[in-house]
C-alpha positions as CSV (number, residue, x, y, z in Angstrom):
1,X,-13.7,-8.0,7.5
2,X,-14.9,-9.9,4.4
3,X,-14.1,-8.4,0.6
4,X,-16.2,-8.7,-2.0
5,X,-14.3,-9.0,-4.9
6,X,-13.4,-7.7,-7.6
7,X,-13.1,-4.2,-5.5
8,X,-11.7,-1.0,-7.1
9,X,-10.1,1.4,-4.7
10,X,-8.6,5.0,-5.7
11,X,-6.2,7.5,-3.7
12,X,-7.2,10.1,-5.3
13,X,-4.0,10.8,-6.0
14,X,-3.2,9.3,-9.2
15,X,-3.5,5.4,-8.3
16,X,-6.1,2.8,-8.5
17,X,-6.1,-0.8,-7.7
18,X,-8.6,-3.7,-8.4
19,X,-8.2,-6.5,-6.4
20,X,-9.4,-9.2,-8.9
21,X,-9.1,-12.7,-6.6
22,X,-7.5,-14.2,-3.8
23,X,-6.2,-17.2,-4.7
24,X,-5.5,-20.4,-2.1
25,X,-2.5,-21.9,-1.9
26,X,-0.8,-23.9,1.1
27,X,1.5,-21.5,2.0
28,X,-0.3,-18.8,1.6
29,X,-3.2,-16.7,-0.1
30,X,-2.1,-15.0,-3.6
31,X,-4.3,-11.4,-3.6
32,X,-4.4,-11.2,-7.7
33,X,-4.2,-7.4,-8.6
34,X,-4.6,-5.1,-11.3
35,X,-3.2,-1.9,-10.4
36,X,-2.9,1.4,-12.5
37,X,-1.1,5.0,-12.1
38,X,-1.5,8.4,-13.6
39,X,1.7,10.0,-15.0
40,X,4.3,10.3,-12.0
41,X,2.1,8.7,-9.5
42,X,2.8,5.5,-7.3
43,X,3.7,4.7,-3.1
44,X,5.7,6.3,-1.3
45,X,8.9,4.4,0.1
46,X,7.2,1.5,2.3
47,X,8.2,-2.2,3.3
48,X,5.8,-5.5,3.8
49,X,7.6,-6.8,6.9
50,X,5.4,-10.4,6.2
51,X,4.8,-9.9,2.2
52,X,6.4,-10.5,-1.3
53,X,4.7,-8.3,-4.2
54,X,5.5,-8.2,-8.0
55,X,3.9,-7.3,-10.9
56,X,4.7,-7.2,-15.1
57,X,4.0,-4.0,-16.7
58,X,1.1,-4.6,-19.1
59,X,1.2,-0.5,-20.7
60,X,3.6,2.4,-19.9
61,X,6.9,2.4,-18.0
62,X,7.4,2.3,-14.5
63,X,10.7,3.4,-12.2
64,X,10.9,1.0,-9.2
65,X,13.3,1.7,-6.3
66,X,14.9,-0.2,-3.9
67,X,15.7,2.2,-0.4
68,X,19.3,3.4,-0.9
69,X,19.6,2.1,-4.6
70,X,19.0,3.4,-8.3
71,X,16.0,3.5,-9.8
72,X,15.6,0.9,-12.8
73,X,13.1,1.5,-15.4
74,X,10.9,-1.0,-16.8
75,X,8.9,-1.0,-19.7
76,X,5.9,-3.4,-21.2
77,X,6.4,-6.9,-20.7
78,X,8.5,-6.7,-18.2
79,X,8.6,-8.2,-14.4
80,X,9.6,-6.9,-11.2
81,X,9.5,-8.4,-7.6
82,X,10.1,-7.1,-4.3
83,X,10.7,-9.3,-1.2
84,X,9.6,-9.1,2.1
85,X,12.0,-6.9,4.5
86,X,12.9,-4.7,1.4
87,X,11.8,-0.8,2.0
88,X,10.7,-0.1,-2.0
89,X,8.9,2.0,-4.1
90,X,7.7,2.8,-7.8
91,X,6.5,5.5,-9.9
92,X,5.0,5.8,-13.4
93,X,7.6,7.9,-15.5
94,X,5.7,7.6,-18.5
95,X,3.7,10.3,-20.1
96,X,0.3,7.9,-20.6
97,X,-1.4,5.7,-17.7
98,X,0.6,2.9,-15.4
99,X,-1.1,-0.4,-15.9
100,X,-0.1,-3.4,-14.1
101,X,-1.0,-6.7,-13.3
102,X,0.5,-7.7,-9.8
103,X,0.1,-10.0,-6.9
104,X,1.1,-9.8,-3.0
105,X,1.6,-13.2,-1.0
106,X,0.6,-13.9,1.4
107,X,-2.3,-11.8,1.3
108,X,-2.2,-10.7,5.1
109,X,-4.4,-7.5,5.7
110,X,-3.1,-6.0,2.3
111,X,-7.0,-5.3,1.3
112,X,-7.8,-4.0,4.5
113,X,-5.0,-1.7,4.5
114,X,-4.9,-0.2,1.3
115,X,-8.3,0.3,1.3
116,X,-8.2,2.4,4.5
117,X,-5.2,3.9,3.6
118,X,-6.6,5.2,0.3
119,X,-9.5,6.5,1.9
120,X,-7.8,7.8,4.2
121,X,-5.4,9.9,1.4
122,X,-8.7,10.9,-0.3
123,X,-10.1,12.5,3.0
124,X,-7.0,14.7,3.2
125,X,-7.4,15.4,-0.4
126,X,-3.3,15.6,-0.3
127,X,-0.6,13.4,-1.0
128,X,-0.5,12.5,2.7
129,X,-3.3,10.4,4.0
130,X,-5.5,12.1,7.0
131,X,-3.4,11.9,10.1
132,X,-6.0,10.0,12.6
133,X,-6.3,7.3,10.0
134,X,-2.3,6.9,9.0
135,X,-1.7,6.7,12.7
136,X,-4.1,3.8,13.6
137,X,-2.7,2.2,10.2
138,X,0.9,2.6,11.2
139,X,0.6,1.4,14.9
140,X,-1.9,-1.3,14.5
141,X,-0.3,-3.0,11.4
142,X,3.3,-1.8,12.2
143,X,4.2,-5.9,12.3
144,X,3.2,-5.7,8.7
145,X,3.9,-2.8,7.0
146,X,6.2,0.2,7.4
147,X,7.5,3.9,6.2
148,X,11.1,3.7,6.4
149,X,11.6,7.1,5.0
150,X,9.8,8.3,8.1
151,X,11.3,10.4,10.6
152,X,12.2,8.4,13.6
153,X,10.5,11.4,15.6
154,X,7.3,10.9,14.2
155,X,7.5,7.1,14.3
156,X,8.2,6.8,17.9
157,X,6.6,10.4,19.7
158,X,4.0,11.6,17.4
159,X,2.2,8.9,16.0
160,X,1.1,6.9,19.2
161,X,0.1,10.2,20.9
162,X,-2.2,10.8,17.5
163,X,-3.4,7.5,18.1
164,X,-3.9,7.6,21.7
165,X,-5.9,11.1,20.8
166,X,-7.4,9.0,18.2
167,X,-9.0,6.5,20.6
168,X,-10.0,9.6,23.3
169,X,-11.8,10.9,20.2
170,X,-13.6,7.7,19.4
171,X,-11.9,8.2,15.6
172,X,-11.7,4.3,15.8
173,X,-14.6,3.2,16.1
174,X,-15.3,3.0,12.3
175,X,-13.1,0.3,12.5
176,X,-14.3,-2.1,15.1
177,X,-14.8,-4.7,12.5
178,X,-11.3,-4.3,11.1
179,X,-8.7,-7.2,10.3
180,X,-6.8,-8.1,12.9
181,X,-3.1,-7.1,12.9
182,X,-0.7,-10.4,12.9
C-alpha cells in the first residue's frame, strides 16, 4: 500500500499525526513526523518490537513513560528517544496543544498501522479502537508492534477468536491491499 505524502491522520481522540517524508537511508527508511496532542492525550503503553522513535518537543510539555518507570517531563526544546524492545508511552500534561516533531526508523508498516489504527479508534468513537480492527492490527503485525499492558487473557484467547470471527465476517477484506506484516 503506497502513501501519498504528506498525510494527516487523527484519532479522534485528542492526537494527530502528519507524516511529512520518508527519508532513505542504508539501513533503513526514516518516516519524518509531525505529530500533535490535545491536553492529556497521547498512546497508550505500546512497544515497536523492530522500531526506534524520538521526537523534540517544538510547543507544550509532554510526560513520557518508560513500562515500570517514572514519568519524566519534558518541555520545549527538548529530546526524547525510545528504543526498540522498550514498552513506552507519552502524554501531553500541558494545559495548550502537544506539538512535536518526530521520526520512527525503520519505517516498517508504521503508516499503515497508525492509519488503521486511528481509524479504527474513530469508528468506536471511544478511547479503544473498534475491536474487529484492533484484532486484525494486533495479530497480523504482532512481530512489530505490541500492548504490553494488555491482559494476557485477551492477548492469547480473545483476540485470535475476534479475528478468526473477523475473517468468517469478511471484516478483512478492506484490507486486501494492506502492508505485509514482517
Amino acid at each position: 500500500m503506497e502513501y501519498k505524502l504528506p498525510l494527516t491522520i487523527e484519532s479522534g481522540q485528542g492526537e494527530k499525526i502528519i507524516f511529512k517524508e520518508i527519508i532513505k537511508e542504508s539501513d533503513g527508511d526514516i518516516v519524518h513526523l509531525e505529530g500533535y496532542c490535545t491536553p492529556n492525550a497521547g498512546p497508550a503503553m505500546h512497544v515497536h518490537y523492530l522500531q526506534d522513535e524520538g521526537f523534540k518537543i517544538v510547543k507544550g510539555s509532554v510526560a513520557c513513560q518508560i513500562m515500570g518507570q517514572e514519568p519524566v517531563i519534558y518541555t520545549v526544546g527538548q529530546s526524547v528517544t525510545f528504543y526498540r524492545t522498550i514498552p513506552h508511552r507519552f502524554w501531553n500534561i500541558g494545559d495548550n496543544e502537544l506539538i512535536i516533531d518526530g521520526w520512527i526508523k525503520p519505517a516498517n508498516n508504521i503508516i499503515f498501522f497508525l492509519d488503521t489504527l486511528y481509524a479504527a479508534h474513530r469508528k468506536s468513537g471511544t478511547n479503544k479502537p473498534e475491536i474487529f480492527d484492533a484484532a486484525y492490527l494486533l495479530i497480523k503485525y504482532r512481530r512489530e508492534y505490541g500492548m504490553p499492558e494488555m491482559p494476557a487473557f485477551v492477548k492469547k484467547i480473545l483476540l485470535p477468536i475476534i479475528y478468526t470471527l473477523g475473517i468468517l465476517f469478511g471484516k478483512y477484506k478492506k484490507f486486501k491491499n494492506a502492508t505485509k506484516p514482517l
